[in-house]
N, C-alpha and C positions, 0 to 999 in steps of 0.2 A: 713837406707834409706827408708824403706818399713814405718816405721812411720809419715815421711814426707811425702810420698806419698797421704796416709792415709788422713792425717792432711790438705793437699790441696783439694785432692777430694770431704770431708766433707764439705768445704765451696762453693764448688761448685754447692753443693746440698741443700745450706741453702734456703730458700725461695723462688726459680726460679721461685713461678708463685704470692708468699705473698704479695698481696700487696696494697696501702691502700685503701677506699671507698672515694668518692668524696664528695666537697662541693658543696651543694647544687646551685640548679641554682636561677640564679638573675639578674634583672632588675637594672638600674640604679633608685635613687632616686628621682620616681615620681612620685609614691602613686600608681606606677602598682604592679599587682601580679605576680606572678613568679608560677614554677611548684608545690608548697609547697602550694600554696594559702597565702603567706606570702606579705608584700609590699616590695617595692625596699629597702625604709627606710631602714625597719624591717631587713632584710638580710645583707644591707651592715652592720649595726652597729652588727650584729653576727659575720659576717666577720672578722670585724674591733678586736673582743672580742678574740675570735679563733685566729686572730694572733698574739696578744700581749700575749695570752697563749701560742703558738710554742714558741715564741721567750725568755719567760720566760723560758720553757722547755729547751731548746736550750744553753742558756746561764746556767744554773745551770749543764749541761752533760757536758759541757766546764771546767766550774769550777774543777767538779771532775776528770776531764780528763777521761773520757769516752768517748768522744765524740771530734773528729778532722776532718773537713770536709768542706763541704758549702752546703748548702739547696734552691732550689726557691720553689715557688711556684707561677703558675702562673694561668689566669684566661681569657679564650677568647685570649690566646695567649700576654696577657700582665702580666708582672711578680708582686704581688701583693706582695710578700715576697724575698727577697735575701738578705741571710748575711753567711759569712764564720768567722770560729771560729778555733783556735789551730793554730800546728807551719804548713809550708808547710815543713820546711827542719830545724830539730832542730839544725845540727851541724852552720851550717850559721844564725840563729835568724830568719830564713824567715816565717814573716807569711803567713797561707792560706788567698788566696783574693777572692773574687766571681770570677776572670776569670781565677783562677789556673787551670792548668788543672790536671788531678785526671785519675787514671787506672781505667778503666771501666769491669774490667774483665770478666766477661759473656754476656752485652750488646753487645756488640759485634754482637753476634749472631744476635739481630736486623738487622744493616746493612748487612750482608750474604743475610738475608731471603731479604731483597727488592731486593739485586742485584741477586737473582735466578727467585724474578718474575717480574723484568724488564726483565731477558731474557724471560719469559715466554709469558712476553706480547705482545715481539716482534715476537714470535713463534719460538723463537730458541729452546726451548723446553718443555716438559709437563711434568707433577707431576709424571704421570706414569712412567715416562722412568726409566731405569735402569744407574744403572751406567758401566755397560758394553758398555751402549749405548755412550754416550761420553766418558770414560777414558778405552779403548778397555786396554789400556798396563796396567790396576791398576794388581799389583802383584795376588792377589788372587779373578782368575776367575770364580770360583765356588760364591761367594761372591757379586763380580758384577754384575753378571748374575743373582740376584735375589734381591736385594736391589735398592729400588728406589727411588727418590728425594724425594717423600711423605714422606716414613718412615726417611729416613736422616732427614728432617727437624721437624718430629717429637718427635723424640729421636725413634723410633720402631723399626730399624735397626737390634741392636741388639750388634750392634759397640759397642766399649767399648771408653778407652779412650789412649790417646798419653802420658801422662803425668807419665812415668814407671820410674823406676831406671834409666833405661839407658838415656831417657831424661833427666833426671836431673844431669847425668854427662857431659852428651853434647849439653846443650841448650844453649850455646853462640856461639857454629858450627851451629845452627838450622837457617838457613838467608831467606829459601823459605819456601813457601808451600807444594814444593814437599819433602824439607827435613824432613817434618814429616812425610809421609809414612812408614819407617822402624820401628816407633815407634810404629803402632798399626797392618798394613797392614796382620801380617806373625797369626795375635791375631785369635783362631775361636772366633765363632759369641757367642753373652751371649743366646740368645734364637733365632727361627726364625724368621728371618725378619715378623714383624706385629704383634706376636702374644703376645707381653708383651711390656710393655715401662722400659727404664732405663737412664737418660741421658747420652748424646753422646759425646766429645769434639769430638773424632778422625767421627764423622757423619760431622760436620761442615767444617774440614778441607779436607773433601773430595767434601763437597759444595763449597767451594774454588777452589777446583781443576778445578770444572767443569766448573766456573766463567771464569777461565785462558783459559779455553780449547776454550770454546765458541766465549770469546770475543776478544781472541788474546794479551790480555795486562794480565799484574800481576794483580794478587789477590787486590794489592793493589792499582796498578795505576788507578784499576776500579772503584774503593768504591770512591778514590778521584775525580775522572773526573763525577762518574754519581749520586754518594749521596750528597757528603762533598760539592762541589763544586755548584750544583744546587741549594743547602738546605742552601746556604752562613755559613756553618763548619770552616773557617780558623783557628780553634785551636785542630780540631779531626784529629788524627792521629796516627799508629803504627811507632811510633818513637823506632829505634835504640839504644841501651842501652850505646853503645859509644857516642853517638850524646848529644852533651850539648844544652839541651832545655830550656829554659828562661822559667821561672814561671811555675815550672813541680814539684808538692806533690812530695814527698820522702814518699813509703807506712811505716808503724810502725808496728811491728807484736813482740807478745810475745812467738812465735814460738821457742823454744830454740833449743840446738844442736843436743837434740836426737829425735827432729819432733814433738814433743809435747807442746801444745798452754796449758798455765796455770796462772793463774790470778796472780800467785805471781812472775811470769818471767819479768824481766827488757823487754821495748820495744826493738828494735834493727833494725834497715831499712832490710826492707826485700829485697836488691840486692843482697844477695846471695845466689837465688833463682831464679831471674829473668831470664827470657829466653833475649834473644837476640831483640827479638821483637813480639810482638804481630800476633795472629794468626784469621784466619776465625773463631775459635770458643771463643772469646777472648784478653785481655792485652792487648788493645788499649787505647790511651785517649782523654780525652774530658772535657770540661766545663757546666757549668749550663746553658750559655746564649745559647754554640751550640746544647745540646740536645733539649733544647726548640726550638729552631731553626728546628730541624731533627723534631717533634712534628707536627710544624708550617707545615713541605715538608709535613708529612704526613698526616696532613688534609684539607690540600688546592690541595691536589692532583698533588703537583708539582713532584714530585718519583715517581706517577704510578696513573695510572688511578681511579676510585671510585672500578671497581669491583676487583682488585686485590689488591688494600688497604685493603676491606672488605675479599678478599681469605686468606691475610696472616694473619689477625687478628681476624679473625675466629677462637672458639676451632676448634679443630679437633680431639681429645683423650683426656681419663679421664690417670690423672697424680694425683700424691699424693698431689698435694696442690691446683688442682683445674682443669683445661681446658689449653691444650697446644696447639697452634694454629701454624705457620711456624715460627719459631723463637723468638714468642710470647706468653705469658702466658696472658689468659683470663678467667675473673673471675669476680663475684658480691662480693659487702659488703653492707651487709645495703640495697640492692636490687638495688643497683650502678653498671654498667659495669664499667672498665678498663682494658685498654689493656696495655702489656709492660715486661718487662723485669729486672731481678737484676745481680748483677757480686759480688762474694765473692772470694778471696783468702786470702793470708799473707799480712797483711799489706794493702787490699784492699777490699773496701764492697762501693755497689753504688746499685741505685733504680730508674726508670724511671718506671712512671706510667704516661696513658692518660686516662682522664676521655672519656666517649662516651658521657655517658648524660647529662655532664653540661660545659663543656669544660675547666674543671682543668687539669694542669699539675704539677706531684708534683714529683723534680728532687734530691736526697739527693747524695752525693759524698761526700767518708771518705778515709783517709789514717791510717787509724785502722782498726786491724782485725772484720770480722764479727760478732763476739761473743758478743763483744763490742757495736757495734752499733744496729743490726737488733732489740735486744728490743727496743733502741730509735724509732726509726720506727715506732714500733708498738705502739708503745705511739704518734707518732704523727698521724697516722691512727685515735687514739682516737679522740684525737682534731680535727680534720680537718672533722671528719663527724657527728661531735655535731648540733645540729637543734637548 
């Protein structure tokens, strides 16, 4: 069991801030320049170059079966790329279609962090605060009493994670947010609060808590009524693992029986695995068209104002793959900002990155293990910031 463990939490920590450099900016075709000193022409016909290179890419990881997913890519909030590749559900023949929707595994965290500084902005609460301060019953006081939303949202906590043996004998009992407390709650801390980073699930799910406490509805009735629902999301949701959902990936993971992910392991749907439903820090789903959608809420500033869009996707601490900011990883390539977030598990690997300075969006969702894909990825990082 403890190799399973293992085996999840590695992908949990696969790239959570990797991610790709943007295309450059451009004018429409008018013989103006753009920030490159280039013409409109000049760009889009690079554009135009660059994606018939992804989609070459694209199509030959398909081929070899490496690659099951869908990709956009979009540009000014218009999708300039969209194609899905491989099965959604092999036992049924179902292919993936662009509006499948796909487990998001650690994006997730995204929505958390806006609905902490929607409260924030309404002054329900401040970064500083502890979590003493709103969850006074959390089990361990000594704990609460010194941990605060900052570091929860930055991974600094110290918290470790929910995802132990015992959860994973009892994740189809696991139905709330507060049913994950017993998994990490009783855990001491990895170091003091502030003084190291380590990613957190069980920080997330206690960001949850405080969501429910505040705002008087579930973790999740909030994310729907104040993200999903404003940001027009009708296909993002932590769907119940009983619940038959229409055009919902089946994840594929070469994870075998004794927790160990190995190249020469038959694929196999990784439900037996799955928790019951997706949590504050994760295993929720989504589409290509809604994240560009959630993209869209966050920079038109329909989710939160300009200064707390700028608070949450701000670094805030140096992390091993770059700048972590409240729920978001922020980082340069190529001297490009983006901001955003990845989700890795069994059977499930997904990418959302927002350009700042040219206004790309570039959205990858797989139902293949991580291992699998993130070099894809990096391969399309190459193409997509070619000049």
């Amino acid at each position: 069991m403890h190799a399973i463990i293992s085996f999840i939490l590695a992908f949990t920590l696969l790239a959570a801030f990797d991610a790709p450099p943007t295309l450059m900016s451009e004018t429409s075709a008018t013989g103006k320049t753009d920030a490159t000193g280039k013409t409109g022409a000049t760009v889009e016909t690079s554009e135009a170059a660059r994606l018939k290179e992804l989609e070459a890419l694209l199509e030959r990881a398909a081929a070899a079966d490496t690659f099951s997913g869908a990709v956009l890519v979009a540009r000014d909030g218009t999708p300039v790329f969209k194609k899905a590749y491989g099965m959604a559900n092999q036992e049924k023949r179902a292919a993936n279609h662009t509006d499948t929707k796909f487990n998001l595994g650690s994006m997730n965290k995204m929505f958390t962090s806006v609905a902490v500084a929607q409260l924030a902005e309404r002054g329900k609460l401040s970064y500083d605060d502890t979590i003493a301060k709103h969850l006074p019953d959390y089990p361990d006081k000594e704990v609460a009493a010194k941990v605060t939303i900052h570091q929860l949202l930055t991974h600094t906590s110290g918290l470790g994670n929910y995802m132990t043996d015992a959860w994973v004998e009892n994740r189809a009992k696991i139905k709330t947010v507060a049913d994950l407390l017993p998994y990490f709650a009783a855990q001491p801390l990895k170091f003091a609060p502030g003084t190291s980073w380590q990613y957190s699930n069980a920080g997330f799910v206690v960001l949850g808590l405080i969501v429910e406490k505040l705002s008087g509805q579930s973790y999740y009735d909030y994310v729907r009524a104040h993200i999903f629902k404003p940001a027009g999301m009708r296909d993002t949701d932590s769907y119940e693992s009983t619940s038959d959902v229409a055009n919902l990936a089946v994840g594929y993971t070469r994870m075998g029986a004794d927790g160990r992910g190995r190249p020469e392991n038959p694929r196999r749907p990784n439900t037996f695995w799955l928790p019951f439903k997706g949590s504050p820090a994760g295993g929720g789903y989504s589409t290509l068209e809604d994240m560009l959608k959630f993209d869209r809420a966050l920079r038109t500033h329909k989710l939160l104002n300009a200064k707390f869009t700028e608070l949450i996707t701000q670094g805030k601490v140096d992390a091993p793959f770059g700048k972590y900011a409240y729920g978001f990883g922020d980082s340069r390539v190529n001297g490009k900002r983006y901001v955003g977030h990845n989700g890795g598990a069994p059977g499930t690997a997904a990418q959302f990155e927002s350009y700042t300075d040219t206004g790309y969006t570039l959205v990858v969702l797989a139902n293949y293990d991580p291992p699998a894909v993130m070099p894809l990825i990096r391969e399309i990082e190459g193409i997509v910031t070619k000049d």
